[in-house]
C-alpha positions as CSV (number, residue, x, y, z in Angstrom):
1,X,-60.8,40.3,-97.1
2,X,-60.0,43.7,-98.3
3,X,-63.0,45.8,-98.9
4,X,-62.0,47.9,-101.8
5,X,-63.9,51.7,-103.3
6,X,-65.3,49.6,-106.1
7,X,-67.3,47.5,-103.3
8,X,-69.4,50.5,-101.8
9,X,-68.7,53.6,-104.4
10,X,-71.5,55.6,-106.1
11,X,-71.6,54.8,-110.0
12,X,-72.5,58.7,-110.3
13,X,-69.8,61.0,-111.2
14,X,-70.4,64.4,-109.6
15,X,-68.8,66.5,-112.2
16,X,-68.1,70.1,-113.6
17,X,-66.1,71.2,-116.8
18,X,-63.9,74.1,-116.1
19,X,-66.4,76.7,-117.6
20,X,-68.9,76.2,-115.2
21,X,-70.8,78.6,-113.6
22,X,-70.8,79.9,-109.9
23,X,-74.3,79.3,-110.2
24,X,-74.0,76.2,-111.8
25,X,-72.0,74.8,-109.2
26,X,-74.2,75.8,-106.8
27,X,-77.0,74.5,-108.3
28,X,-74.8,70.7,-108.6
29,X,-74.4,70.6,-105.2
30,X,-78.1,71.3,-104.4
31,X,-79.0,68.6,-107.3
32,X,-76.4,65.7,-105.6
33,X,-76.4,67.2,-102.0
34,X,-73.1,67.1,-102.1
35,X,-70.5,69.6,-100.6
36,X,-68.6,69.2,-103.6
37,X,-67.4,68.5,-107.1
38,X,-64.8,67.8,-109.2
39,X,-63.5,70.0,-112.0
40,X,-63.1,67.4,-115.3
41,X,-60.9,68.2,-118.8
42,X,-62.3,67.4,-122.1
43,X,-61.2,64.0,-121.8
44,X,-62.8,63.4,-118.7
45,X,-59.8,63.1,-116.3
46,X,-60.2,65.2,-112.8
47,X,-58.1,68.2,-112.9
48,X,-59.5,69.7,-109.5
49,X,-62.6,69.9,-107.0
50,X,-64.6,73.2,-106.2
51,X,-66.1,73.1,-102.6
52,X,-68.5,74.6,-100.5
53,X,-65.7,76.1,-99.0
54,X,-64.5,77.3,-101.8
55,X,-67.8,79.0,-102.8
56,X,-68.1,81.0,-99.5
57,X,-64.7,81.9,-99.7
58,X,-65.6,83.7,-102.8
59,X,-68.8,85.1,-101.4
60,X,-66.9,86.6,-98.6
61,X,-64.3,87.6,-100.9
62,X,-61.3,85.9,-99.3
63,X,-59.9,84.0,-102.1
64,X,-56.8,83.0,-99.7
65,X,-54.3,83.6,-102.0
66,X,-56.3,82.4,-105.2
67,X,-56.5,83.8,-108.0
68,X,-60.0,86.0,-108.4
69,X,-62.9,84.3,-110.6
70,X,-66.6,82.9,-111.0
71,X,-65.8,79.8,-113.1
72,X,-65.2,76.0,-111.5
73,X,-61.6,76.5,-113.5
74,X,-60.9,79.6,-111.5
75,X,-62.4,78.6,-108.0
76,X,-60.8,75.3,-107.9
77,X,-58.3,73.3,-105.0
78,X,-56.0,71.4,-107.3
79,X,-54.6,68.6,-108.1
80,X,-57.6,66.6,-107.6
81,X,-57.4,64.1,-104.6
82,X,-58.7,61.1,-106.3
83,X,-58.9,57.8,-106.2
84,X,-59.3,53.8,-107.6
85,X,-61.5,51.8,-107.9
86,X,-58.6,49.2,-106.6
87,X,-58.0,51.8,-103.4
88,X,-58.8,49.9,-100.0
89,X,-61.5,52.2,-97.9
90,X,-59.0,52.2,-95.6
91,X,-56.8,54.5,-97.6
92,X,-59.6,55.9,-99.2
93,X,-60.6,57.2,-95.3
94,X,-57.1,58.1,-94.6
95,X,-57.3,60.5,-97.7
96,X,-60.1,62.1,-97.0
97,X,-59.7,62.7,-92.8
98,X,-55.8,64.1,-93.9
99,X,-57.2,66.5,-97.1
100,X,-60.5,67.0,-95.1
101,X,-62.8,66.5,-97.5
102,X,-66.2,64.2,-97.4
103,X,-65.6,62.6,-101.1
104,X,-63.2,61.4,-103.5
105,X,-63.6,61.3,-107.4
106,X,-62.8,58.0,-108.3
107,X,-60.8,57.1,-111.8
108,X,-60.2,54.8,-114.6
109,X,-56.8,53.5,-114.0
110,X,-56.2,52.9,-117.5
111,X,-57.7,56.0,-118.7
112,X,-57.5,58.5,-115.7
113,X,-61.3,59.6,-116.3
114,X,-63.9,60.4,-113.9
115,X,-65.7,56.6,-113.1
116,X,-67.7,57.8,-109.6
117,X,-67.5,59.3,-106.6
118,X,-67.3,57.8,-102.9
119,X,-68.7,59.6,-100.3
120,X,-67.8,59.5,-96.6
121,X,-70.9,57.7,-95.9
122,X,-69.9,55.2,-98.1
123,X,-66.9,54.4,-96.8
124,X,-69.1,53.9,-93.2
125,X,-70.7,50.9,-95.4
126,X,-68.0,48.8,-94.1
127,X,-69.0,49.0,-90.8
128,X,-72.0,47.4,-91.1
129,X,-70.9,43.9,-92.4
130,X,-72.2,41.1,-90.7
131,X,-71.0,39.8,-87.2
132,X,-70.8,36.1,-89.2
133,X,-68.5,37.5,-91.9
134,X,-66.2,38.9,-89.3
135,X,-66.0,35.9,-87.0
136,X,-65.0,33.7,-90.2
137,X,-62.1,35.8,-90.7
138,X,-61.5,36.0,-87.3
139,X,-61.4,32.8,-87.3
140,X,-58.9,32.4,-90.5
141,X,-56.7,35.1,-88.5
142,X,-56.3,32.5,-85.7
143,X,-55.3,29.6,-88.2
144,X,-53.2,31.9,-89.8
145,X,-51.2,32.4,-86.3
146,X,-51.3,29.0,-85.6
147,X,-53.3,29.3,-82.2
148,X,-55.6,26.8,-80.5
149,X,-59.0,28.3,-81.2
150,X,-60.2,25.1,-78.2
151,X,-58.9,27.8,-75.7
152,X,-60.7,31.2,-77.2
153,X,-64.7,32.4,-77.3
154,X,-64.4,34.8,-79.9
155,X,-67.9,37.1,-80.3
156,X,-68.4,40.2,-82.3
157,X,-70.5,42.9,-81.5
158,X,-71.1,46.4,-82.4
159,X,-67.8,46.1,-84.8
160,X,-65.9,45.4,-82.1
161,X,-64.6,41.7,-81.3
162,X,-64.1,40.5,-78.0
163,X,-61.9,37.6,-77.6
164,X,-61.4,35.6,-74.2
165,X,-59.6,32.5,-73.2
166,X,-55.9,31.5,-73.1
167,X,-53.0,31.3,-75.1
168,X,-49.8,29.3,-74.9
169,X,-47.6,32.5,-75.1
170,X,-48.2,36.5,-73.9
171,X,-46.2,37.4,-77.0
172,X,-49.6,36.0,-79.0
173,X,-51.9,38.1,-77.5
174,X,-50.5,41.1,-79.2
175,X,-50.1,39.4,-82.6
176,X,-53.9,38.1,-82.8
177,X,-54.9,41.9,-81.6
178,X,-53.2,42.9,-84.4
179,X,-54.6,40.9,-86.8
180,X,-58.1,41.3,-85.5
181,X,-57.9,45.1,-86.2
182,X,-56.8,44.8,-89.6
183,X,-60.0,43.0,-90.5
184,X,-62.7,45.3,-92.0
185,X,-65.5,46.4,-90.4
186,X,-63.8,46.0,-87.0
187,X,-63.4,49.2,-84.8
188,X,-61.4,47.6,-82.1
189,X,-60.3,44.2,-80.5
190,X,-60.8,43.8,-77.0
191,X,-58.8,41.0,-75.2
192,X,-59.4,39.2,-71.9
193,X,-56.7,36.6,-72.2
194,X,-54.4,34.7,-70.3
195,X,-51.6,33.3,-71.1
196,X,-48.8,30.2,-69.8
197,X,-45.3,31.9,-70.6
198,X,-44.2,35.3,-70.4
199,X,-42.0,35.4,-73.4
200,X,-42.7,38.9,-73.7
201,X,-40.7,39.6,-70.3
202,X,-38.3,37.2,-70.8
203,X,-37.0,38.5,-74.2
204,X,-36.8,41.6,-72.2
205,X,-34.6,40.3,-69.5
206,X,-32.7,38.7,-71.8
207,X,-31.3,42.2,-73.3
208,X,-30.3,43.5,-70.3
């Protein structure tokens, strides 16, 4: 299962209009303790984000290049890194850790307004899902591969699945690794596994 935003996003939109004060801004951030905001038109659609790196910037008077001003129109990053409410927290990590930012507004698709905001700590949600609804589709993942679950203890702690035994081919090991990792909530697979064939090394052999 794909957790999605919409599964663990805050149904508060943290939100300026353009005209907004330094001190407004300031005074959002406090309110929402947030580190910061998005910049809305009159429709509602995110047109950019003001942080608290922005704000010092302008205290210090180091605009880097931008434009001079005490409004959230003038002190703004844009375009506005947003997101869906469709967008897997995957992606929606992935965005954030390559902009560096701690939250993404989150849109209408339809409409392109402002719907919420997810946070960085919601995204960490995910991490806390039970060990039971891991191992089911841990479990599913080994169907899916067509191994013999009769050969493999399969356990889940602290996100992270451990998964022993033996398979039938080495090539497998890598595949159910694989497919372990791409389950939610999971950190990392670890695998103590044997295995019958080598295919792995006899592919290799076989192209030389």
């Amino acid at each position: 299962m794909t957790v999605r935003v919409k599964d663990v996003m805050g149904l508060v939109a943290i939100a300026v209009r353009p005209e907004a004060t330094f001190a407004e801004l300031v005074a959002t951030m406090r309110r929402f303790k947030v580190g910061a905001v998005a910049v809305i038109d009159a429709e509602g659609r995110p047109v950019g984000v003001v942080s608290e790196a922005d704000l010092l910037l302008k205290e210090i008077g180091a605009q880097g290049g931008k434009p001079g001003g005490t409004t959230a129109g003038q002190l703004m990053s844009r375009p506005a890194v947003t997101v869906t409410r469709q967008t897997s927290v995957r992606e929606a990590a992935r965005l954030m850790h390559a902009n560096r930012i701690k939250q993404l507004p989150v849109i209408d698709v339809a409409s392109g307004k402002i719907a919420g905001t997810v946070h960085q700590a919601d995204l960490l949600k995910v991490f806390t899902r039970p060990a039971a609804d891991i191992l089911t589709e841990m479990a599913d993942a080994v169907a899916d591969l067509g191994l013999n679950t009769g050969g493999l203890t399969i356990t889940v702690e602290g996100s992270v699945i451990r998964v022993e035994g033996r398979l039938a081919r080495r090539s497998q090991i890598a595949a159910l690794v694989e497919a372990g990792r791409r389950i939610e909530g999971v950190v990392e697979v670890e695998a103590d596994l044997a295995y019958d064939r080598d295919d792995v090394m006899s592919a290799s052999s076989a192209h030389l």
